[in-house]
Every structure is written in C-alpha cells, then in structure tokens.
MIKE-648085 format. One record per residue: residue in one letter; z, x, y of N, C-alpha, C in turn. Coordinates in steps of 0.1 Angstrom, whole numbers, plus 5000, padded with zeros to 4 digits. Each point is the difference from the previous one (the first is absolute). Layout:
<torvex><r>A</r><n_up>Z</n_up><n_east>X</n_east><n_north>Y</n_north><ca_up>Z</ca_up><ca_east>X</ca_east><ca_north>Y</ca_north><c_up>Z</c_up><c_east>X</c_east><c_north>Y</c_north></torvex>
...
//
This chain:
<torvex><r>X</r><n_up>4645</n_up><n_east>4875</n_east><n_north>4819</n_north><ca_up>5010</ca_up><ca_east>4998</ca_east><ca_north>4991</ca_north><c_up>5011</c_up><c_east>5011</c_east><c_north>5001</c_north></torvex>
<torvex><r>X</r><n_up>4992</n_up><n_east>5015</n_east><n_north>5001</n_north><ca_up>5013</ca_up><ca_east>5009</ca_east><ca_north>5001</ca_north><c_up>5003</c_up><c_east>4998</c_east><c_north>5011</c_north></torvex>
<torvex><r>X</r><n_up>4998</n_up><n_east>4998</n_east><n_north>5013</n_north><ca_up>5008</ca_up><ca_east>4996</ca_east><ca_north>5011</ca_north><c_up>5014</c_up><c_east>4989</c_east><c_north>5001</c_north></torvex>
<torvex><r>X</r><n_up>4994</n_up><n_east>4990</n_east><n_north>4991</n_north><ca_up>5005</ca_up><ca_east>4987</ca_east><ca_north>4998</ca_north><c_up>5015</c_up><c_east>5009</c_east><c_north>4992</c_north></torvex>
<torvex><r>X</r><n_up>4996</n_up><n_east>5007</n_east><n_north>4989</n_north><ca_up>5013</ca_up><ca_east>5003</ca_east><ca_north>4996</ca_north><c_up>5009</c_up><c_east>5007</c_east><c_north>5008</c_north></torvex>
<torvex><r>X</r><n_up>4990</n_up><n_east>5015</n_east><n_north>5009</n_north><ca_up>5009</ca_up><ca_east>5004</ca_east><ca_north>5007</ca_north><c_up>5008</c_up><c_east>4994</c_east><c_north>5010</c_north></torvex>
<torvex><r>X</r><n_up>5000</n_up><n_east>4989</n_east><n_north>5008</n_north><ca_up>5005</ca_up><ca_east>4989</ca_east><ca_north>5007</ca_north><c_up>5012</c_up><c_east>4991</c_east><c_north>4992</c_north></torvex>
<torvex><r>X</r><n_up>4996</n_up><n_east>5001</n_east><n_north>4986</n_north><ca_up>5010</ca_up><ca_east>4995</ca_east><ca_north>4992</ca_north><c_up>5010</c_up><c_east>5007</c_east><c_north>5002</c_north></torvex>
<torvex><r>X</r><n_up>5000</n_up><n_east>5015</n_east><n_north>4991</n_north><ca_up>5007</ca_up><ca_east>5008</ca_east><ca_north>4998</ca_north><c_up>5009</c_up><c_east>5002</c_east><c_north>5013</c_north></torvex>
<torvex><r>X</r><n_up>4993</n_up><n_east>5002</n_east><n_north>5014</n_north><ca_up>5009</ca_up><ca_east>4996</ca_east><ca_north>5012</ca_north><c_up>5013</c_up><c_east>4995</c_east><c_north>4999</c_north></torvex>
<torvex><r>X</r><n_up>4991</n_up><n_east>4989</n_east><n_north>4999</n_north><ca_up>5011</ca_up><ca_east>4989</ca_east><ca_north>5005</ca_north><c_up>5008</c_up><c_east>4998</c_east><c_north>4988</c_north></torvex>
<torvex><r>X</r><n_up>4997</n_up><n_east>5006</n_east><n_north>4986</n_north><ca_up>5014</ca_up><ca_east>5001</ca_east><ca_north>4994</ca_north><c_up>5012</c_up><c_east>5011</c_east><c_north>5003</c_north></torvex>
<torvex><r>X</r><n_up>4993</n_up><n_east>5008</n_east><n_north>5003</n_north><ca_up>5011</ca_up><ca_east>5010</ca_east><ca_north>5003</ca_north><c_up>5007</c_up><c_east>4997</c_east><c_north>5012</c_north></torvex>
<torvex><r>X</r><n_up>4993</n_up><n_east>4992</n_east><n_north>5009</n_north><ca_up>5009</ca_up><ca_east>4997</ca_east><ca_north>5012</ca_north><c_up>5006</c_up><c_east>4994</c_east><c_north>4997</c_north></torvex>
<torvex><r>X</r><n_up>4998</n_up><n_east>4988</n_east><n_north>4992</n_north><ca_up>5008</ca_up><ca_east>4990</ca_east><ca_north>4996</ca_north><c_up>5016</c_up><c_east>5007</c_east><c_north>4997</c_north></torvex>
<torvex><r>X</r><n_up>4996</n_up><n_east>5010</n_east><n_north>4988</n_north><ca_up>5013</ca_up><ca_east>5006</ca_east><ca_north>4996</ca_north><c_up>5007</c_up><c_east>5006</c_east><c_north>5009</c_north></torvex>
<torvex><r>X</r><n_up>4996</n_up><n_east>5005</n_east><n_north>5007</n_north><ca_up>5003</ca_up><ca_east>5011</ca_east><ca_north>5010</ca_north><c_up>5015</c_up><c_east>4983</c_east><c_north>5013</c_north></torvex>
<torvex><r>X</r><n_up>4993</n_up><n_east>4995</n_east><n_north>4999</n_north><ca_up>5009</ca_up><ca_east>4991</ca_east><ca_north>5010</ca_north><c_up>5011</c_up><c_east>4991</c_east><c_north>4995</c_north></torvex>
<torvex><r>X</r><n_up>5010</n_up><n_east>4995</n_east><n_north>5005</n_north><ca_up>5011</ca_up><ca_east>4994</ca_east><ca_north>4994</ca_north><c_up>4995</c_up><c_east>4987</c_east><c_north>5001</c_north></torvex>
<torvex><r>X</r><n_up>5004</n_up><n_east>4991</n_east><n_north>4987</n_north><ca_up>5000</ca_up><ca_east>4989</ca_east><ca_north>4997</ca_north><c_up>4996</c_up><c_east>4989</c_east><c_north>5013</c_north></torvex>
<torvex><r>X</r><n_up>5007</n_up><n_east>5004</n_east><n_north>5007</n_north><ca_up>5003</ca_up><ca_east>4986</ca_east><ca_north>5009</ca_north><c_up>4983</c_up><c_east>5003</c_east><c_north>5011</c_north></torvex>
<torvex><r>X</r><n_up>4995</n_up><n_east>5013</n_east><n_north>5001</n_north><ca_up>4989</ca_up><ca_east>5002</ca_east><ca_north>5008</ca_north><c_up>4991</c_up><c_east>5003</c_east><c_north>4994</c_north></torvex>
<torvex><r>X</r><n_up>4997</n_up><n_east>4992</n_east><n_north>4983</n_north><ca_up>4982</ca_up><ca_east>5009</ca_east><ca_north>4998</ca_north><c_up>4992</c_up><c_east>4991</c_east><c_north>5005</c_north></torvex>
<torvex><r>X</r><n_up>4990</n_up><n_east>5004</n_east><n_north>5001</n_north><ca_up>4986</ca_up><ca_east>4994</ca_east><ca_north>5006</ca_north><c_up>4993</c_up><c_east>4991</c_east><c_north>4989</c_north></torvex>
<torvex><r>X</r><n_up>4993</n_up><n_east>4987</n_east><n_north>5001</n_north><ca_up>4992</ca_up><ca_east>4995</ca_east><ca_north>4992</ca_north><c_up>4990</c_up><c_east>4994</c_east><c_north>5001</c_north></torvex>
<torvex><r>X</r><n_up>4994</n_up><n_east>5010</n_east><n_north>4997</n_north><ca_up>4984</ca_up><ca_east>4998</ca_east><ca_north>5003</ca_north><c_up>4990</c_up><c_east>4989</c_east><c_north>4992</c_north></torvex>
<torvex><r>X</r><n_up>4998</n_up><n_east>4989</n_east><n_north>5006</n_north><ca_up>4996</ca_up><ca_east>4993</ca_east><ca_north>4994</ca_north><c_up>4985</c_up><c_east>5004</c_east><c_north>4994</c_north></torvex>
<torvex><r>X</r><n_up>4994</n_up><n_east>4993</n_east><n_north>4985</n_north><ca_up>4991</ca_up><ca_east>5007</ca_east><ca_north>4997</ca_north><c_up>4989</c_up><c_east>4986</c_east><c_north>5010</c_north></torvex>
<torvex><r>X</r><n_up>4987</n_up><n_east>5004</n_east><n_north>4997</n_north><ca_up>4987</ca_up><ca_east>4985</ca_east><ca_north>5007</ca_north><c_up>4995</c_up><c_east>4998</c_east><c_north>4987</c_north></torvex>
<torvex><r>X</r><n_up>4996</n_up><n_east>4984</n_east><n_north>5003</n_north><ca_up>4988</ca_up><ca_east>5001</ca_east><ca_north>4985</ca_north><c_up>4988</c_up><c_east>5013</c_east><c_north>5001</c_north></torvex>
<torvex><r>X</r><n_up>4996</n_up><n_east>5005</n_east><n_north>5007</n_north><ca_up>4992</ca_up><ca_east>5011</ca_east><ca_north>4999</ca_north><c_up>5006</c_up><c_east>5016</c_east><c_north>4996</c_north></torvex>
<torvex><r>X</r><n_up>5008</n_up><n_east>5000</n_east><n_north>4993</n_north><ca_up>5008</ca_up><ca_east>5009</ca_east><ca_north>4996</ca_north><c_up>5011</c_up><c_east>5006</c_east><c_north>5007</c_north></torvex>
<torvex><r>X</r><n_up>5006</n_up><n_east>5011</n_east><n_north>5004</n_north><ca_up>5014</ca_up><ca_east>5008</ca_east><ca_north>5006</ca_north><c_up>4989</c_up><c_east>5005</c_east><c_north>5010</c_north></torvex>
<torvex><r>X</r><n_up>4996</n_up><n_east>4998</n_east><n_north>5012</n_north><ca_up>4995</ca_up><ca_east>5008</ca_east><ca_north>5006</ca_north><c_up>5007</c_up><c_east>5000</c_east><c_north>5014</c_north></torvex>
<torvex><r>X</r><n_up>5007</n_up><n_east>5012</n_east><n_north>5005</n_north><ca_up>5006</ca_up><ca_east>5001</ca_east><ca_north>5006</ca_north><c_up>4992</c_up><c_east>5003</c_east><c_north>5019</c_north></torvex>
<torvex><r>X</r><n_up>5003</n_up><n_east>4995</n_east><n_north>5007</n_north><ca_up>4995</ca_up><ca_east>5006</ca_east><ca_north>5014</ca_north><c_up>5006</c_up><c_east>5023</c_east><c_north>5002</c_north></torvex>
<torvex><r>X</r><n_up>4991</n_up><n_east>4997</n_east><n_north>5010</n_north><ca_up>5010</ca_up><ca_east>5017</ca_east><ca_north>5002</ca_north><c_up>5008</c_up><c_east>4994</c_east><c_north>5010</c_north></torvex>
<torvex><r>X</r><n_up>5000</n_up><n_east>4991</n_east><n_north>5007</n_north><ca_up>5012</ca_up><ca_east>5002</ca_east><ca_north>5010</ca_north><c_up>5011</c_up><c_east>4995</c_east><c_north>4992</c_north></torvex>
<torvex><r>X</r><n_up>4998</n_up><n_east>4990</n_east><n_north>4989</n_north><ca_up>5014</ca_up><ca_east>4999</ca_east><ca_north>4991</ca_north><c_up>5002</c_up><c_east>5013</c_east><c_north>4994</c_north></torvex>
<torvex><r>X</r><n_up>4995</n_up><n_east>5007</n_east><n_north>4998</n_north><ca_up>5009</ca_up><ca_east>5011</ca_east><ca_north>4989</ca_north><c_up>5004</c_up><c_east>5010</c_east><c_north>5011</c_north></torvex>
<torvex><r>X</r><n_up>4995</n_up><n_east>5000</n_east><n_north>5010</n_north><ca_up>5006</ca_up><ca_east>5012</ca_east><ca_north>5015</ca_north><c_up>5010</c_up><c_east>4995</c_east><c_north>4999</c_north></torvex>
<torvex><r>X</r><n_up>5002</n_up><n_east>4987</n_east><n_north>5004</n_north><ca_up>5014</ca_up><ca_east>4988</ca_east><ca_north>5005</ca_north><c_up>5010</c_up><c_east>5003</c_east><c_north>4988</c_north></torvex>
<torvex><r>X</r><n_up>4995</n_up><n_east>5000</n_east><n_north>4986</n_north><ca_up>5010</ca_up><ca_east>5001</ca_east><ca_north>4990</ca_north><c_up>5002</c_up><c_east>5015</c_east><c_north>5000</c_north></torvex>
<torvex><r>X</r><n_up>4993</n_up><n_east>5010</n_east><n_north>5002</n_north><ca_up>5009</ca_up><ca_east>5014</ca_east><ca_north>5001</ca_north><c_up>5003</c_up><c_east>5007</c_east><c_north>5010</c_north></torvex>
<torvex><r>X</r><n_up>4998</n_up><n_east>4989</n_east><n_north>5012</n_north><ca_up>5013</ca_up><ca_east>5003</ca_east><ca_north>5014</ca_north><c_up>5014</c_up><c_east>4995</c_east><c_north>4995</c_north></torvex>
<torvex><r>X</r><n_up>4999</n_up><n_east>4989</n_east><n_north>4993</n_north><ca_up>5013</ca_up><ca_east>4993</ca_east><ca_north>5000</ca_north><c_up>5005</c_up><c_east>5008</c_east><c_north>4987</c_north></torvex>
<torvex><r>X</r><n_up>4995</n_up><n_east>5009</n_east><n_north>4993</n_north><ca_up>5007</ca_up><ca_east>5007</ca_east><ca_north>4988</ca_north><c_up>5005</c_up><c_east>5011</c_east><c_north>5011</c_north></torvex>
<torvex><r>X</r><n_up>4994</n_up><n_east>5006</n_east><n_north>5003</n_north><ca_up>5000</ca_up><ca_east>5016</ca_east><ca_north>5010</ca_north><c_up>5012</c_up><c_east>4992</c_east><c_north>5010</c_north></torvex>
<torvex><r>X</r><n_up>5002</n_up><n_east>4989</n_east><n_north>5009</n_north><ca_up>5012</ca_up><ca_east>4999</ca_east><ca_north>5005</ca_north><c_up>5009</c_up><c_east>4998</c_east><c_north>4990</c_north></torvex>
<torvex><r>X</r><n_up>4999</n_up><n_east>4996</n_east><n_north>4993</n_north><ca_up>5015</ca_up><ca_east>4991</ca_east><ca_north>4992</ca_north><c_up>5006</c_up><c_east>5015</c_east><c_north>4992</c_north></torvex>
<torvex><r>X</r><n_up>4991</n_up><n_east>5010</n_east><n_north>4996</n_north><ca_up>5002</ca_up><ca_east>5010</ca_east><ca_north>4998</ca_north><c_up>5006</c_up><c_east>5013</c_east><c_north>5006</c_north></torvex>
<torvex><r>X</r><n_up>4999</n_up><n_east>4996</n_east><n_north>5014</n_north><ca_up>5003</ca_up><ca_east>5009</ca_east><ca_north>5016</ca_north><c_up>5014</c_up><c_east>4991</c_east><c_north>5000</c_north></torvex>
<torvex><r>X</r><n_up>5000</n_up><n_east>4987</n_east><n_north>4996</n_north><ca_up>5009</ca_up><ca_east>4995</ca_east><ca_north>5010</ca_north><c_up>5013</c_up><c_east>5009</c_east><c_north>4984</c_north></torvex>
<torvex><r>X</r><n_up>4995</n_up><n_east>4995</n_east><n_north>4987</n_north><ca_up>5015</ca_up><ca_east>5005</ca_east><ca_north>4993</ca_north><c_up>5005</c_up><c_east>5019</c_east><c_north>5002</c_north></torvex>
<torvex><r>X</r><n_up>4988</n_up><n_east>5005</n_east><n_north>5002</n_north><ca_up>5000</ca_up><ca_east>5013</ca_east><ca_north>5005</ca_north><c_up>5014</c_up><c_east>5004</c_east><c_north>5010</c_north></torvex>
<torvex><r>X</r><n_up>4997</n_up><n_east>4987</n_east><n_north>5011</n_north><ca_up>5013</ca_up><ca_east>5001</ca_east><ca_north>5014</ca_north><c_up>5012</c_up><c_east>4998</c_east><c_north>4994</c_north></torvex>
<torvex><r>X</r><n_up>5000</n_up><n_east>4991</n_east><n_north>4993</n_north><ca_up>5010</ca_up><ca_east>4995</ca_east><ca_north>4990</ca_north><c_up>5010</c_up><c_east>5008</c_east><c_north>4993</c_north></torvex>
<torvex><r>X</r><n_up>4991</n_up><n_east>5011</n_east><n_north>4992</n_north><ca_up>5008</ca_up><ca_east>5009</ca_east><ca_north>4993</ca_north><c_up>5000</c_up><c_east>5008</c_east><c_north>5011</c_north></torvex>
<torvex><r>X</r><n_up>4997</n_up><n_east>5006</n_east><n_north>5009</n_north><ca_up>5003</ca_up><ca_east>5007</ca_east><ca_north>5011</ca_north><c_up>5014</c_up><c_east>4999</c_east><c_north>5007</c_north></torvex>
<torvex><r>X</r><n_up>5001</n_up><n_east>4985</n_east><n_north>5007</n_north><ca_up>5012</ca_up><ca_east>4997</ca_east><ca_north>5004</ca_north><c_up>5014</c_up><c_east>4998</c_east><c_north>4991</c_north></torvex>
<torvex><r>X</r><n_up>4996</n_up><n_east>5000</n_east><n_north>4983</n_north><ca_up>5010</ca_up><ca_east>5001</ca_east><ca_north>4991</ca_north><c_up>5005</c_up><c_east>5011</c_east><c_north>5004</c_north></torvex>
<torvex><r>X</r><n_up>4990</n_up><n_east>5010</n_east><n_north>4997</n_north><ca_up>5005</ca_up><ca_east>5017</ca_east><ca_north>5001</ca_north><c_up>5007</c_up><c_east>5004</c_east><c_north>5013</c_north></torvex>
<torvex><r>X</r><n_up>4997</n_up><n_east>4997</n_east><n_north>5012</n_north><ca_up>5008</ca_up><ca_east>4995</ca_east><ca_north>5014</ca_north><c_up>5009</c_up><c_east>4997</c_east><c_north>4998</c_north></torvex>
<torvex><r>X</r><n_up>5004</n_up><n_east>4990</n_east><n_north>4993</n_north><ca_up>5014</ca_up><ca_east>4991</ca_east><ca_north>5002</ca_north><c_up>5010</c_up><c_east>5011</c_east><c_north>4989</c_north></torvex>
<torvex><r>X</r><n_up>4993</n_up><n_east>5005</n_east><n_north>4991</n_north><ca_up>5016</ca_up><ca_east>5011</ca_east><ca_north>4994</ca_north><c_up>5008</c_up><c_east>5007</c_east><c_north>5008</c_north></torvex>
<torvex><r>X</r><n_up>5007</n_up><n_east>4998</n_east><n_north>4999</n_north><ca_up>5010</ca_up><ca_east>5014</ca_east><ca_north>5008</ca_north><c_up>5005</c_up><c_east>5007</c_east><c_north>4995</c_north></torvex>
<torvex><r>X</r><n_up>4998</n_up><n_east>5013</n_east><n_north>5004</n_north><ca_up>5005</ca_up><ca_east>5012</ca_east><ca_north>4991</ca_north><c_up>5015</c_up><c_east>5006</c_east><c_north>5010</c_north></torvex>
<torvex><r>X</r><n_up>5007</n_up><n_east>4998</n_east><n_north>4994</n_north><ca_up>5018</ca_up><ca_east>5011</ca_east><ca_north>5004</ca_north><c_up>4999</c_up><c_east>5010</c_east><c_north>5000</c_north></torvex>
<torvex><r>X</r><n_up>4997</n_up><n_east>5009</n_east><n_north>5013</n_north><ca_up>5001</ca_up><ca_east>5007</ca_east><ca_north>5004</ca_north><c_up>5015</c_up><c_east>5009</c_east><c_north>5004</c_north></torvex>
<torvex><r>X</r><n_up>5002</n_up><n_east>5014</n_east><n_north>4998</n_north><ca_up>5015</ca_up><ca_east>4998</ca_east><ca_north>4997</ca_north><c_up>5000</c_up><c_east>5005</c_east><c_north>5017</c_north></torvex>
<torvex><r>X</r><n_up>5012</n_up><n_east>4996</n_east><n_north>5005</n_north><ca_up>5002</ca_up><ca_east>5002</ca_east><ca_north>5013</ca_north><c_up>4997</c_up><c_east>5019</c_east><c_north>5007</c_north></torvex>
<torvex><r>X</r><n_up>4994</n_up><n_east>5001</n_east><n_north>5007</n_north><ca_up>4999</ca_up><ca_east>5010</ca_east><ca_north>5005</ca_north><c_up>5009</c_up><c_east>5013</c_east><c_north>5006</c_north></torvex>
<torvex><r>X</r><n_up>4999</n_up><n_east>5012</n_east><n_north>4990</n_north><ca_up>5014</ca_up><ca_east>5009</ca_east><ca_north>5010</ca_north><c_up>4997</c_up><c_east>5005</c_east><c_north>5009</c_north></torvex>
<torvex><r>X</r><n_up>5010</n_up><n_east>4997</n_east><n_north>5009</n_north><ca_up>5001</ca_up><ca_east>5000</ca_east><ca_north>5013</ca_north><c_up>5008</c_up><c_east>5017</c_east><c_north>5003</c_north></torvex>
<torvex><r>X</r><n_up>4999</n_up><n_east>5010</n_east><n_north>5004</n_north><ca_up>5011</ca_up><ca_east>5008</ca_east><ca_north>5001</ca_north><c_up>5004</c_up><c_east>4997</c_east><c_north>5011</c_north></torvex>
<torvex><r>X</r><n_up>5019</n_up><n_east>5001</n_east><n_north>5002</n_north><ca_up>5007</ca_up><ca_east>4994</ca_east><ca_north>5010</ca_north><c_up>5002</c_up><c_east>5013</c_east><c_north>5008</c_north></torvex>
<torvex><r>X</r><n_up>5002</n_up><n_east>5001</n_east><n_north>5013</n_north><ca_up>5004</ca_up><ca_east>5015</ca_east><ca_north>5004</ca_north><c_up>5014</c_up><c_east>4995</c_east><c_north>5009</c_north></torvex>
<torvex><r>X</r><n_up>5007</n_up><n_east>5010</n_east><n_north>4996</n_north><ca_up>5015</ca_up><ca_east>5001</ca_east><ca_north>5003</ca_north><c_up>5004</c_up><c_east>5006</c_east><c_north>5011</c_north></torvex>
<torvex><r>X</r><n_up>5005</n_up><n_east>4997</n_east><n_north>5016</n_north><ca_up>4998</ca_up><ca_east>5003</ca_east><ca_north>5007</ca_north><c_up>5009</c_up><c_east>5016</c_east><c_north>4999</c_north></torvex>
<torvex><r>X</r><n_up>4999</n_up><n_east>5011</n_east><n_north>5006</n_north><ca_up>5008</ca_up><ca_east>5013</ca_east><ca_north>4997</ca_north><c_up>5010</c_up><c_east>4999</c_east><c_north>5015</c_north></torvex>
<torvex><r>X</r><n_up>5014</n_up><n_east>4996</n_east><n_north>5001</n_north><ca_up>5003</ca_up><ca_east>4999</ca_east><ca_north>5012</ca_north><c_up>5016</c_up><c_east>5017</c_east><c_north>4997</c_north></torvex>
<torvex><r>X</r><n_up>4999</n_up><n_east>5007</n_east><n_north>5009</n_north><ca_up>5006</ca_up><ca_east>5004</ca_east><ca_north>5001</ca_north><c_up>5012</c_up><c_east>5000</c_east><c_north>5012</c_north></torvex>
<torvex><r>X</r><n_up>5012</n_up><n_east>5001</n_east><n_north>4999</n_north><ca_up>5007</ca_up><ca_east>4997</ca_east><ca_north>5007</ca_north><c_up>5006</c_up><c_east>5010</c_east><c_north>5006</c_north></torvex>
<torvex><r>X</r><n_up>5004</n_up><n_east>5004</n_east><n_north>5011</n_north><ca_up>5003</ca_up><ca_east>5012</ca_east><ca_north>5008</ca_north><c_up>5017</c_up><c_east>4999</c_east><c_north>5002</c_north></torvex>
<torvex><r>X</r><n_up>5005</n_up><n_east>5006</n_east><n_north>5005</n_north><ca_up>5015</ca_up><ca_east>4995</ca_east><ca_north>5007</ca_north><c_up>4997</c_up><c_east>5008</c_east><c_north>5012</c_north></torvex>
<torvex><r>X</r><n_up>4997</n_up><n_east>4998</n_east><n_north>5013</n_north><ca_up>5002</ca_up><ca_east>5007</ca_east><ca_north>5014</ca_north><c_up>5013</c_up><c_east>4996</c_east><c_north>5005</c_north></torvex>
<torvex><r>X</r><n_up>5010</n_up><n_east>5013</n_east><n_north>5001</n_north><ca_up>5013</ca_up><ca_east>4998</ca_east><ca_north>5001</ca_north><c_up>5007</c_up><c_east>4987</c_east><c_north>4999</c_north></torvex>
<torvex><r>X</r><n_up>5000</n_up><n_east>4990</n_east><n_north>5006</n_north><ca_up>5009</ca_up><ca_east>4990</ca_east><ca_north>4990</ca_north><c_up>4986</c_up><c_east>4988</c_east><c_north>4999</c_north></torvex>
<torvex><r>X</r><n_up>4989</n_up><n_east>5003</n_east><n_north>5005</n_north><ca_up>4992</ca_up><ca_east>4989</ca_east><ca_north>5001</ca_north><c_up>4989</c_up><c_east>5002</c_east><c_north>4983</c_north></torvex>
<torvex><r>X</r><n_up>5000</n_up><n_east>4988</n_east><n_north>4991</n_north><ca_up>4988</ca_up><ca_east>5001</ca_east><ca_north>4990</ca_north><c_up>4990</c_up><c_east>4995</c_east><c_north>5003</c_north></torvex>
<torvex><r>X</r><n_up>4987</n_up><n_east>5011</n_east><n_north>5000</n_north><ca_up>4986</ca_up><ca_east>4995</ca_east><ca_north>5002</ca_north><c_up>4992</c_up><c_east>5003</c_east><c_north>4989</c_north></torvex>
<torvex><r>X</r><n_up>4990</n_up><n_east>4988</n_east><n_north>4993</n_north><ca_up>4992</ca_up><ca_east>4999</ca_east><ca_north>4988</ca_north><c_up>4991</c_up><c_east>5002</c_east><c_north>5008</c_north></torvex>
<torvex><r>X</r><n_up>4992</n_up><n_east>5010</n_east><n_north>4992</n_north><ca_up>4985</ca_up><ca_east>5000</ca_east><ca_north>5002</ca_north><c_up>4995</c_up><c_east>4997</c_east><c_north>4987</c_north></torvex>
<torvex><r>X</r><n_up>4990</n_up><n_east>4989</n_east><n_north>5000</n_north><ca_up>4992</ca_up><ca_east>4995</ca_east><ca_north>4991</ca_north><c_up>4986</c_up><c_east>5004</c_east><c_north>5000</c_north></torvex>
<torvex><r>X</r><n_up>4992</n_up><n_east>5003</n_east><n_north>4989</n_north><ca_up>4984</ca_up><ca_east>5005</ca_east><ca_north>5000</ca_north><c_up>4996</c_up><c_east>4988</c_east><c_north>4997</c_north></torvex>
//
C-alpha cells in the first residue's frame, strides 16, 4: 500500500511538472495502480529529457540577447613628418 501511494505521489508530481499537451496517463488494471519498473524508468527519462530539453531552451534565450557594446578606443597615431628645405630642394622626413 505505501508503495502503491508512493508511485501515486510520482506520478502526480510529474504530472504537474509537464505541460498540458505531454502528461502521461497511466491507466489504472482491475487489480489496482500497479505500475511495472520499466514504466516508471520510461516515465522519468521522459521527465529528465523534457526537462534538459527546456533547460537548452532558456539557455539559447540567454544566447540570443545582445548586449551594445560601446565601440572600442582605438588610439590613432599621427604620423610626426618634418620637413627640411636643402637649399632650394624640400625633404619630409616622416617617423
């Protein structure tokens, strides 16, 4: 019997735990709710994925924000050119 509830209790919280359109329904037998174990493995893989899969979900929300970054200062350098006069000829020397 306390088994039987704990198996209950399960499968109500999974119930809640899943959206509408995917809960599980476990049919009861005329011999009471008695569940297999490989059904309740099967029903708490498919909780543990559907729960991994909304995990990715809000993950790739958080991905897709983009944050404005303000553009990067750059310092510009100015070339230093001095210019010479060699009797009538001008020569720049630039650094």
């Amino acid at each position: 019997m306390v088994c039987i509830s704990a198996v209950m209790a399960t499968t109500v919280i999974a119930g809640l735990c899943l959206p509408a359109s995917a809960q599980i329904v476990i049919p009861s037998t005329s011999g009471g709710a008695q569940i297999q174990q490989n059904d309740l493995q099967a029903l708490q893989n498919r909780i543990q994925r559907q729960q991994f899969q909304q995990q990715q979900q809000q993950y790739r929300a958080q991905d897709r924000v983009i944050v404005q970054q303000p553009p990067p200062v750059v310092p510009q350098v100015r070339p230093s050119c001095q210019t010479q006069i060699i009797g009538s000829t001008a020569v720049s020397t630039c650094r």
